[in-house]
N, C-alpha and C positions, 0 to 999 in steps of 0.2 A: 874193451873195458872189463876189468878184472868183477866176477860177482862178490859182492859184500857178504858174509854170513856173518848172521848175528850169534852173539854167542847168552846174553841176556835182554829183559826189557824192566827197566824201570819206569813203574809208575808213581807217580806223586796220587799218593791213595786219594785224598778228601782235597775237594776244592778244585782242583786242574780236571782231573782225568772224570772223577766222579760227583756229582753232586752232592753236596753233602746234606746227611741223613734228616732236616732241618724237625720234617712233620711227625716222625717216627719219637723226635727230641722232643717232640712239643706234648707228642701225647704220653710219655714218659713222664714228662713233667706235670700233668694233670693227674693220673695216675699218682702218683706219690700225695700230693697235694690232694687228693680223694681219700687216703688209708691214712690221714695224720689225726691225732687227737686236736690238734691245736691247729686253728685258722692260720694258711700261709698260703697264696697265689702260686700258680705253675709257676707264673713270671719270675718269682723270687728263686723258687727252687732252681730254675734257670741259670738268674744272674748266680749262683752259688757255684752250681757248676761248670760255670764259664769261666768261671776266677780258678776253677784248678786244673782242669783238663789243660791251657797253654804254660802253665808252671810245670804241671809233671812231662808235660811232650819238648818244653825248651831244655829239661832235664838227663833227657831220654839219649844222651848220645854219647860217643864215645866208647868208654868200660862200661859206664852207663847206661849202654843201649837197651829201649822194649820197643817191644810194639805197639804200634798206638794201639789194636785189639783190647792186648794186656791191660793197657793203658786207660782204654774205658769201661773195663771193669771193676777195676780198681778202683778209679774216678767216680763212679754209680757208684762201689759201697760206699765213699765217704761222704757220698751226700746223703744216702741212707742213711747212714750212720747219724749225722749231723742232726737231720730232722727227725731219726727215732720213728724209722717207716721197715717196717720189716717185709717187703716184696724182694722177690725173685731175681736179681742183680744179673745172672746169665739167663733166664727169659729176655729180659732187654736187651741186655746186649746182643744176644742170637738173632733178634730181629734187627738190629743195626746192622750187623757184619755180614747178614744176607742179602740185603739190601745193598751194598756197599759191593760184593762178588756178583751179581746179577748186572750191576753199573758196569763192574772191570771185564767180565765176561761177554757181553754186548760189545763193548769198547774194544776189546782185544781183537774181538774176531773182524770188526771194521778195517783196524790197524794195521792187521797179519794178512791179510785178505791180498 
């Protein structure tokens, strides 16, 4: 039997391969909701950004293509933006997308192994 070489691997980043970043979101969401003038719940901050992060990633393809990375820092400023929080947009992010290479990283080497 002929050996196979692979020539790529795709991974389906969030949800399959990697858990997604749920606690790291959670405390994102407290954080903001800590630095507002105005009374508003993680939770809320949450559901906000849950309403755009799947519009801009069903968006995302094609000519159209980003990266979800791209894609959730962009996402984090318009919820900054929305509720008038001025923190650090790639601070959080940095800690998502590290978190997220530490999952694929673990995972690969299982995989390839």
């Amino acid at each position: 039997m002929k050996e196979m070489k692979f020539k790529a691997l795709l991974f389906d980043f969030y949800g399959t391969i990697v858990e997604e970043a749920d606690e790291y979101v959670a405390e994102i969401c407290s954080r903001i909701s800590q630095n507002l003038n105005q009374k508003v719940l993680p939770h809320d901050v949450a559901q906000y950004w849950f309403q755009i992060v799947p519009k801009m990633c069903f968006e995302a393809y094609g000519t159209n293509f980003r990266l979800q990375k791209d894609i959730a820092v962009e996402s984090l400023q318009i919820v900054l933006q929305r509720f008038q929080c001025y923190l650090n947009t790639h601070e959080f992010n940095s800690a998502i997308y590290q978190y997220a290479l530490s999952q694929i990283s673990t995972m690969s080497l299982y995989i390839l192994r």
